[in-house]
C-alpha positions in Angstrom: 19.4 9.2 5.7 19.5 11.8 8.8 19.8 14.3 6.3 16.8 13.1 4.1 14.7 13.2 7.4 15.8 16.6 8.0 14.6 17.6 4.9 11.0 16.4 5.0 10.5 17.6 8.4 11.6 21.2 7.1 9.6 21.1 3.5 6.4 18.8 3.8 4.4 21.7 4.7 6.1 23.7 1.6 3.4 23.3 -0.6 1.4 27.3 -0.4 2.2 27.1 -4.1 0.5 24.7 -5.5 -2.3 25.0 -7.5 -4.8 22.4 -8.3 -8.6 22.0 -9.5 -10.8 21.2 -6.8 -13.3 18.8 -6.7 -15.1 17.8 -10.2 -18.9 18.2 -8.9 -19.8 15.9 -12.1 -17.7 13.1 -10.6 -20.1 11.2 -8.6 -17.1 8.9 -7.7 -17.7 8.9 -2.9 -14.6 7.0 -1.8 -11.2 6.7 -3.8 -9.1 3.9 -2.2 -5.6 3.5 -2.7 -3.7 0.5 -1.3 -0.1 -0.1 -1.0 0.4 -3.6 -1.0 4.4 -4.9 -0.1 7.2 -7.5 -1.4 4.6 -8.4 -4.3 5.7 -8.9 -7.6 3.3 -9.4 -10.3 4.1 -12.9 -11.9 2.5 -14.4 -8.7 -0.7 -13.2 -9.2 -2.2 -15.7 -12.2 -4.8 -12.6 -13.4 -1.3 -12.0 -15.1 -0.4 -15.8 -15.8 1.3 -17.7 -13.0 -0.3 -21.2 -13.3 -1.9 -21.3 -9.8 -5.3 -19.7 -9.5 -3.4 -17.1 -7.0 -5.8 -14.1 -7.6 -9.4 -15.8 -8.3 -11.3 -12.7 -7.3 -8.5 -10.1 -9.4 -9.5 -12.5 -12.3 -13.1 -11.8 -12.2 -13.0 -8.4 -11.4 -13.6 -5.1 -13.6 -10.4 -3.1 -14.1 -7.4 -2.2 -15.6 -4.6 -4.1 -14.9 -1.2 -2.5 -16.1 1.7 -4.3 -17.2 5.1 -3.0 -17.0 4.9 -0.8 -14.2 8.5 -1.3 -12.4 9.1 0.1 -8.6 11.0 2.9 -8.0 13.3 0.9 -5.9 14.3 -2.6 -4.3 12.6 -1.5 -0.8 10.3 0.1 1.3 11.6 3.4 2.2 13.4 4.7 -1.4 10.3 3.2 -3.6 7.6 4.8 -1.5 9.6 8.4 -0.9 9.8 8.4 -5.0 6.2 7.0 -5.5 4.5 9.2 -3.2 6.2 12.8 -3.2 7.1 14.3 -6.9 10.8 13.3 -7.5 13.8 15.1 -9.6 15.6 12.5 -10.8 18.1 14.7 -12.8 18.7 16.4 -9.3 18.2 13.7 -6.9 16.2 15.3 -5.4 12.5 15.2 -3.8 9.9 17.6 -3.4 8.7 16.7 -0.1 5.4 19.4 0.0 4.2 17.8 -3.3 2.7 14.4 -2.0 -0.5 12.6 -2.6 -1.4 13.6 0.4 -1.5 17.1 0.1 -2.9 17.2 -3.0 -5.6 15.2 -2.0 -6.2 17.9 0.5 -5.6 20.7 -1.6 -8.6 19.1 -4.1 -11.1 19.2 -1.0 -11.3 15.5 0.2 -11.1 14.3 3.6 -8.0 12.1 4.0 -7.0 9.2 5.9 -3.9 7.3 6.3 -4.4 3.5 7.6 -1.3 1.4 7.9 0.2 -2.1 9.4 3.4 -1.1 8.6 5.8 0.7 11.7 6.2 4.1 12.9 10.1 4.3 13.4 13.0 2.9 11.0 13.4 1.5 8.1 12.2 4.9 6.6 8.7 4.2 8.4 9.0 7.7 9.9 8.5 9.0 6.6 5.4 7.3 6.0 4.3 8.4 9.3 5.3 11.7 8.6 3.2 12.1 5.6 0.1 10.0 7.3 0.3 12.9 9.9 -1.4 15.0 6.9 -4.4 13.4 6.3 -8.0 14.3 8.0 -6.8 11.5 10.2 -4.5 8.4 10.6 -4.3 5.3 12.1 -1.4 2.9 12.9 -1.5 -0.4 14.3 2.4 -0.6 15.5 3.8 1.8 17.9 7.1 0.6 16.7 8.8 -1.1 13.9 6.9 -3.1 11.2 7.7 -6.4 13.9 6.7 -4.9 16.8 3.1 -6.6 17.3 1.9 -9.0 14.4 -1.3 -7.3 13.3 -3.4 -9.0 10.8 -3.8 -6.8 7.6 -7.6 -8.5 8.1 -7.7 -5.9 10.9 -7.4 -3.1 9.0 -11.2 -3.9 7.3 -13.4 -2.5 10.2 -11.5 0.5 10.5 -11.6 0.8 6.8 -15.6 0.4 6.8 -16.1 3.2 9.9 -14.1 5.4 7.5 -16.0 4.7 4.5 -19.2 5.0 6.4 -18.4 7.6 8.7 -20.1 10.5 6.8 -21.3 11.5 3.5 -17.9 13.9 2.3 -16.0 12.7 -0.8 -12.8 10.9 0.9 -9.5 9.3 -0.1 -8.1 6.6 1.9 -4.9 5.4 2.3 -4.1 1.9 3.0 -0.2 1.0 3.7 -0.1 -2.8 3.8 2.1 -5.7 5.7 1.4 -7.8 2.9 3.9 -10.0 1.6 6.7 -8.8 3.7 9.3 -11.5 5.3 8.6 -13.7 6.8 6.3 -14.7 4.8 4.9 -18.0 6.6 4.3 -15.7 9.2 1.9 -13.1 7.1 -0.8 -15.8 6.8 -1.9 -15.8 9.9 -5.4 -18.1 9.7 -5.6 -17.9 6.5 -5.9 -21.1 4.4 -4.8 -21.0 0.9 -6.4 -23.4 -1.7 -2.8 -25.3 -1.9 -0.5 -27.4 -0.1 2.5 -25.2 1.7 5.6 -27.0 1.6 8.5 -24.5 2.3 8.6 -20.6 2.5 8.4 -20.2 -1.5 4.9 -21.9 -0.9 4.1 -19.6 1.7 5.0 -16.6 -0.6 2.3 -17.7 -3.5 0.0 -18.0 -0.5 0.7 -14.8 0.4 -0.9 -13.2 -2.7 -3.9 -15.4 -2.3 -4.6 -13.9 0.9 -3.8 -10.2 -0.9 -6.5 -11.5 -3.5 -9.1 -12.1 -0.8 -8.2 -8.9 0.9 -8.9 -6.6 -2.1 -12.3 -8.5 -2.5 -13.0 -7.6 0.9 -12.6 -3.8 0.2 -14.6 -4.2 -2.4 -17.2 -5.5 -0.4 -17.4 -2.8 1.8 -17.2 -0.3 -1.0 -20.2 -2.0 -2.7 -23.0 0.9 -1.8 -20.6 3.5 -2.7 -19.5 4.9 -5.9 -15.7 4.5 -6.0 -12.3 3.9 -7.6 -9.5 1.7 -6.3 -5.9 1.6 -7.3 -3.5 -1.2 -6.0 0.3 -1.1 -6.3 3.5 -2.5 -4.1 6.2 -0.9 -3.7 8.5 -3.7 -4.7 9.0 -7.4 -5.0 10.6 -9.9 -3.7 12.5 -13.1 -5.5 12.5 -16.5 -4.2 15.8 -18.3 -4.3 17.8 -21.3 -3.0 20.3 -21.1 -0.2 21.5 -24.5 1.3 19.2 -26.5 -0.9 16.5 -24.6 1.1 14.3 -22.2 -0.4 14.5 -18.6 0.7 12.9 -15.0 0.0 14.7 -11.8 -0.5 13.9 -7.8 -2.0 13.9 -7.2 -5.2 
């Protein structure tokens, strides 16, 4: 791990090489959103089946919705580092100055990085590493993804500044808390349409409040041409241990 760190501290800004078209001036597409979400897996969300209406804006919505898509990884830091910077799986390797990022950069938009997650361990630093690229970055935790309990719901008024902040063509960045244990502790005030019995309970209520949180992007976004791509970077199972129900990576 020391040694990864090493690595994409030396070679993030390797990237002089690259060459890539700049912005299409017939795309009249304003704001490109892409949001991380984290721990959720897709047979939660009922816009792909699960029996509870889990996702009743996501089922409304117009989109494409992939199936089959599988994470890179079972958590945070090895999904992320293999999602977000071009990988060589044959030499296990990673190309740490190719990254979204950059080549958002490199196209001519104005980037920003917005993130609950933390700034130290768990392979956060990375993520922190890369945010330190965009245009600008913000971070609610000056520590590790526990150290305060921001709200994703606090991430929407910095997201509106950005997206009203000026007329460039941007692309935003937004690293969710999500669905990360625990996850009785993720809905904050919110009040899912359901009973919650035990912690599996909280989980399904979990992507209810994800649901409403990608509505209210899109909310803010409604003056604005844009695109918006959602993805997590893994999932998470719900099992039993001592006849009590508990979640874990996946």
């Amino acid at each position: 791990m020391q040694k990864q760190k090493e690595e994409l501290k030396k070679y993030i800004g390797d990237n002089a090489n690259i060459q890539i078209s700049l912005i299409d001036n017939h795309d009249d597409t304003e704001v490109r959103v892409v949001i991380i979400g984290e721990s959720v897996r897709k047979d939660y969300l009922s816009v792909y089946g699960y029996p509870l209406n889990t996702t009743p804006y996501l089922k409304t919505a117009k989109g494409i919705f992939i199936d089959g898509l599988i994470a890179a990884a079972s958590n945070t830091q090895l999904s992320l580092s293999r999602t977000l910077f071009k990988t060589m799986p044959n030499e296990n390797k990673i190309n740490w100055g190719i990254n979204f990022v950059f080549l958002a950069n490199k196209a001519g938009y104005e980037t920003y990085w917005v993130s609950n997650q933390g700034i130290i361990e768990y392979g956060d630093d990375i993520f922190y590493t890369l945010a330190q690229s965009a245009s600008q970055a913000h971070f609610f935790k000056e520590g590790n993804y526990l150290s305060n309990d921001t709200d994703d719901e606090e991430i929407l008024p910095i997201f509106s500044k950005i997206v009203n902040s000026n007329n460039k063509n941007k692309v935003i960045f937004i690293h969710m808390i999500g669905s990360h244990e625990p996850v009785c502790y993720r809905l904050g005030n919110f009040q899912p349409s359901f009973q919650i019995y035990n912690e599996a309970s909280c989980y399904v209520a979990t992507i209810e409040k994800l649901d409403l949180f990608i509505k209210n992007i899109t909310d803010i976004l409604k003056k604005k041409n844009y695109k918006l791509m959602y993805f997590s970077d893994h999932g998470l199972s719900v099992e039993k241990k001592t006849n009590l129900p508990f979640c874990r990576y996946i």
